[in-house]
C-alpha positions in Angstrom: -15.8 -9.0 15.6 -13.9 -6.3 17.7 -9.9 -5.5 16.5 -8.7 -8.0 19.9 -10.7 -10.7 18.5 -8.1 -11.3 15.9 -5.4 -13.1 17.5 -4.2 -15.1 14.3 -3.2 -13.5 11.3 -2.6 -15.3 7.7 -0.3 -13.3 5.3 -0.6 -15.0 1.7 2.2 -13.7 -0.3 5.9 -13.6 0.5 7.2 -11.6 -2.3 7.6 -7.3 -2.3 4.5 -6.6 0.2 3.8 -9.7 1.8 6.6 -9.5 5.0 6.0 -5.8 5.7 2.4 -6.5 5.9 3.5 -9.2 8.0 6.1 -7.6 10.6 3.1 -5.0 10.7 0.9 -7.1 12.5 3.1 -9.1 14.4 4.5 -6.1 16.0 0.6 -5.5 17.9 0.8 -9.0 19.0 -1.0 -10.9 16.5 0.8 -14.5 15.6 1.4 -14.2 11.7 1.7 -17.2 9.3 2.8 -16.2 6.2 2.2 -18.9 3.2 3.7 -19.7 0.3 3.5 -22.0 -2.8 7.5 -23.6 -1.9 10.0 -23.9 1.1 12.1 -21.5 -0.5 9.7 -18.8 -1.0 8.4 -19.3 2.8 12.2 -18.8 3.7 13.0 -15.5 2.0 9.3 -13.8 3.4 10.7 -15.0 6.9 14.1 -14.0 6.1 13.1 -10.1 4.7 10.7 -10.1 8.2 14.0 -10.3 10.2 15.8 -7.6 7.9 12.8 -5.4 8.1 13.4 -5.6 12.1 16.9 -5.2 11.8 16.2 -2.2 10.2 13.9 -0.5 12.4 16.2 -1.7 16.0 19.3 -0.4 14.4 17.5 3.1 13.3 16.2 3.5 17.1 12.3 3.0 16.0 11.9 -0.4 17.9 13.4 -1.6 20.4 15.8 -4.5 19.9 13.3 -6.8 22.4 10.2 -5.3 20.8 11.5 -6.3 17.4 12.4 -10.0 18.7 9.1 -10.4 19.7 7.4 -9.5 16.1 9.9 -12.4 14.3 9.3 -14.6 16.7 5.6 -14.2 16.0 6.2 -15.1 12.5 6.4 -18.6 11.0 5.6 -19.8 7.5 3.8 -22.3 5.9 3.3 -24.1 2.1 0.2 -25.9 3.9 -2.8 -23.7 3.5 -5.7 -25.4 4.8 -3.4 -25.9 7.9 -2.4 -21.9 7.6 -5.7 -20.7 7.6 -7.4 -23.5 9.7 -8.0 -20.8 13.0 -7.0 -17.6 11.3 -9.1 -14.3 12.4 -7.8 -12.7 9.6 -6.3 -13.5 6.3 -4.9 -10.8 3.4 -3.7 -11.8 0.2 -0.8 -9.5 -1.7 -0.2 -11.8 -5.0 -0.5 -11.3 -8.4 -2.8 -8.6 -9.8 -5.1 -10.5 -11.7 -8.9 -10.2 -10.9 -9.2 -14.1 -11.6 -6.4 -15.7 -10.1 -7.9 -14.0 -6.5 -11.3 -14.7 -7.2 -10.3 -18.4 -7.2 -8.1 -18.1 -4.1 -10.6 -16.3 -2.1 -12.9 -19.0 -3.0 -10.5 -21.7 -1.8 -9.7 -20.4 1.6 -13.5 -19.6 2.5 -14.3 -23.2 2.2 -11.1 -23.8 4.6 -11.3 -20.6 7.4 -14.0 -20.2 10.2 -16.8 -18.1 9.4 -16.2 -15.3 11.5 -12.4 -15.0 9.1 -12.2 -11.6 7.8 -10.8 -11.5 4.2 -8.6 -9.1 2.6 -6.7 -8.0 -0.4 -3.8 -5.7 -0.8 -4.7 -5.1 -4.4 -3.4 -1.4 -5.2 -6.0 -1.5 -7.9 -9.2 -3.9 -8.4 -12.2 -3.7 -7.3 -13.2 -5.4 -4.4 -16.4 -6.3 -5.0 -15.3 -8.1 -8.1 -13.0 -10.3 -5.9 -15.5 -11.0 -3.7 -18.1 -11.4 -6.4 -18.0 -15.8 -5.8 -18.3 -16.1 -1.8 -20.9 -17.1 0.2 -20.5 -14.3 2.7 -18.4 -11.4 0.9 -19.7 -9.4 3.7 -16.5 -10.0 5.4 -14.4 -9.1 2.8 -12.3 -5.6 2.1 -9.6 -4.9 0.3 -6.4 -3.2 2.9 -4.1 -1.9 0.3 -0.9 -0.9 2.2 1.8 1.2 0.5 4.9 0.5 -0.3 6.8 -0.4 1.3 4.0 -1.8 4.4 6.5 -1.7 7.1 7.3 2.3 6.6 4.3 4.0 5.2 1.6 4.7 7.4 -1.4 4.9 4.4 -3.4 2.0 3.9 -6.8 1.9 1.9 -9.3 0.3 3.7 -12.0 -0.5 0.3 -15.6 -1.4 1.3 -17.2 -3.1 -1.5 -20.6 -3.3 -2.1 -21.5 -6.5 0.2 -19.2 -5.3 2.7 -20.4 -4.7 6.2 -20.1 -1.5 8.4 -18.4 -4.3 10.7 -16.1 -5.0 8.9 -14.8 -2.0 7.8 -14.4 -0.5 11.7 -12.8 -3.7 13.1 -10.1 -3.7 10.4 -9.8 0.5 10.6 -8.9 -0.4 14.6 -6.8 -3.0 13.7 -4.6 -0.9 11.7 -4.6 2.2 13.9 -3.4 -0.2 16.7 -0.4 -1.1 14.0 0.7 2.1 13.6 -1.1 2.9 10.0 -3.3 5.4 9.3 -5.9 3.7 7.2 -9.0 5.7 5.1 -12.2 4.3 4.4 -13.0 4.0 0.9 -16.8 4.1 1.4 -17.8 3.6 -2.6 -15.9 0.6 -4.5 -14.1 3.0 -7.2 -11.1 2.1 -9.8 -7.9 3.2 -7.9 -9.3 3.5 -4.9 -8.4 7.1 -2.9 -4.6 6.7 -2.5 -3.8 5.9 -6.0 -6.5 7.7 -7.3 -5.3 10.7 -6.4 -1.6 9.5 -7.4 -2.5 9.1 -11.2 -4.5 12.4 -11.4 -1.1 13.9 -10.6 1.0 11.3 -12.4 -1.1 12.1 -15.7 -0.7 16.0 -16.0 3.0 15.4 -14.8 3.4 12.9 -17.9 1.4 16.0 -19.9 3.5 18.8 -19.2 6.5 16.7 -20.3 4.4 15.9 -23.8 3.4 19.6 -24.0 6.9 20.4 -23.5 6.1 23.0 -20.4 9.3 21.2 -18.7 11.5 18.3 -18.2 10.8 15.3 -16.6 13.7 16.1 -13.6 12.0 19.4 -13.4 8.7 18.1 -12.9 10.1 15.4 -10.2 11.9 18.5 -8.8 9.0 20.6 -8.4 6.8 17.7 -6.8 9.6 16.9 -4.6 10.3 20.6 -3.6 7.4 22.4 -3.6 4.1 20.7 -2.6 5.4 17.8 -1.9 7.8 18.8 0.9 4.4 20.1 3.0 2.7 17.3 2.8 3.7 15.5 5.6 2.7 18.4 7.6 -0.5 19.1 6.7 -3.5 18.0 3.6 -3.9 19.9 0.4 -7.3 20.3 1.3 -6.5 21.5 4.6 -4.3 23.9 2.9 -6.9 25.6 0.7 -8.9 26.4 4.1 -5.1 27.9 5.1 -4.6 29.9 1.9 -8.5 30.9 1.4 -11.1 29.3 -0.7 -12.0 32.5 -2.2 -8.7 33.0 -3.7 -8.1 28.9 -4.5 -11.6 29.6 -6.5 -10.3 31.9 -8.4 -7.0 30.0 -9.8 -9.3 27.1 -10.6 -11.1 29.5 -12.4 -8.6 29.6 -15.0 -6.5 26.9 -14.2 -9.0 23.8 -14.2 -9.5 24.7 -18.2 -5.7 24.1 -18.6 -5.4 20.8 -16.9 -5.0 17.5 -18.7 -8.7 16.1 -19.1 -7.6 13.0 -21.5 -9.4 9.8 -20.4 -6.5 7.6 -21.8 -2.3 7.8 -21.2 -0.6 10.0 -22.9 0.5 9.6 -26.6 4.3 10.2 -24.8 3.3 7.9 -22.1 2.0 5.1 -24.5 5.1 5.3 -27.3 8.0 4.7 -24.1 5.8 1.7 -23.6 5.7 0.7 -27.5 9.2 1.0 -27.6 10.0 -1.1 -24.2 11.3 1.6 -22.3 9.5 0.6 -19.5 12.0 2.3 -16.7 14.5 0.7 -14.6 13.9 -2.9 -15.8 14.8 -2.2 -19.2 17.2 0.6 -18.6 15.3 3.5 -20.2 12.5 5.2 -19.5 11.4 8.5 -18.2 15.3 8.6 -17.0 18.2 6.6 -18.5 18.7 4.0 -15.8 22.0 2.8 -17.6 23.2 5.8 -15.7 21.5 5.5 -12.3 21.7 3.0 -10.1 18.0 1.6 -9.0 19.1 0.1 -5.8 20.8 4.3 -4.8 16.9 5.2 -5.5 15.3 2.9 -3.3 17.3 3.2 -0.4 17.4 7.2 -0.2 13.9 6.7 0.0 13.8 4.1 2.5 16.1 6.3 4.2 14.1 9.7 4.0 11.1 7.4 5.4 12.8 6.2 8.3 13.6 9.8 9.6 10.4 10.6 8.8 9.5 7.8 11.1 11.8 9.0 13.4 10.8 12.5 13.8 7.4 11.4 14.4 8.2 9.5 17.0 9.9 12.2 18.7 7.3 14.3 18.0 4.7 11.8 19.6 7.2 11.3 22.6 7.3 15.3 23.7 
């Protein structure tokens, strides 16, 4: 199957991934149904679609009749054999539970065509686990797009280990033609590469805050400040070449023996948990959310990503 073969696109899912994955491929021309289990769930993934394009025509990245066209791609449905009955492509983004997507997977392969590619967006298991019951699980991948789908570009394209070649390319151009900038995860490995390499820096972050080397605002404000702020313009491996590998060989020299090597969370990490300080849901956690507003958080960083979005765009542009 080539990326224009897929025509019809089924988004399972209408909760915090589902529409943006949604809008995604609608806005490359692909009709999108999006299912879910009631009415009401099918009318708030519809409804966020149409916020999500609001959004991006009143921020100058689409164009208002662009963005018309996307919703007007997207319908719902609580009928799933119907949904999936001539989809090209279906992705799931549900709960995170190995189990619960084996069996769904299983269901919709005895309701799809044959040439269907299936996906998950799981951020975290492995793929060929969730394929582990079909009959042909070489069509299956895992597409984990981050959060939120309609503004960042990353998504993990996971080939597990009956996956075809095929399959992997078709949905690699797929995603390029959406806009994303998708990496192929070529061995089936526990966080895949985004989040893998997420959790190494999460876990000597939590580390130095146990170890007592700094605070946690300091550590956020050196991420945020120092490294972080280049990112966007070029790799860290990239800029080890820039730097010298003679001279990055020598700080790991002495720095590698320093790093956190533990194979489990931290003892700090592990007692917020124990005591249900589990962040902003329970008002405590690394920060005292009782005195920050959750909702402030998300939407500086919706809004840093959208000038983001916009100054590539003019970059692309001139």
């Amino acid at each position: 199957m080539k990326p224009e073969d897929i025509k019809n696109v089924v988004v399972i899912g209408t909760g915090m991934m589902g529409p943006g994955i949604a809008y995604s491929l609608a806005s490359v021309g692909r009709d999108v149904i999006i299912w879910g289990r009631s009415t009401q769930s099918i009318e708030k993934g519809v409804k966020a679609c149409r916020e999500i394009v609001r959004t991006l025509v009143a921020e100058q990245i689409v164009p208002e009749a662009a963005g018309a066209e996307a919703v007007a791609r997207i319908t719902g449905s609580t009928d799933l054999e119907h949904a999936v009955c001539e989809a090209d492509l279906i992705t799931e983004s549900i709960v995170e539970d190995v189990e619960v997507k084996r069996q769904l997977f299983v269901r919709i392969e005895n309701l799809c065509p044959s040439h269907t590619l299936l996906t998950s967006n799981t951020s975290g298991l492995p793929a060929t686990q969730i394929a582990s019951r079909l009959q042909k699980p070489d069509r299956f991948a895992v597409t984990h797009f981050w959060n939120p789908p309609h503004l960042m570009p990353l998504v993990d394209v996971v080939k597990g280990e009956k996956t075809s070649q095929e399959t992997i390319d078709t949905l690699i151009a797929l995603l390029k033609e959406a806009g994303k900038k998708p990496v192929a995860v070529l061995k089936d490995t526990p966080g895949q590469l985004g989040n893998r390499l997420f959790h190494a820096l999460i876990r000597e972050a939590i580390y130095i805050v146990q170890q007592g080397i700094a605070s946690v605002e300091d550590v956020d404000t050196a991420i945020s400040n120092g490294f972080g702020r280049r990112t966007p313009a070029y790799g860290a491996l990239e800029h080890q070449d820039v730097v010298g590998l003679d001279m990055v060989y020598a700080i790991q020299s002495y720095m590698c023996e320093a790093l956190c090597n533990e194979t489990k969370p931290a003892e700090f990490f592990k007692a917020l948990v124990k005591s249900e300080k589990l962040g902003a849901k329970t008002g405590k956690g690394f920060y005292d959310w009782t005195k920050r507003d959750v909702n402030q958080v998300i939407e500086r960083r919706d809004k840093f990503l959208l000038e983001l979005l916009k100054a590539e765009k003019k970059i692309i542009i001139n």
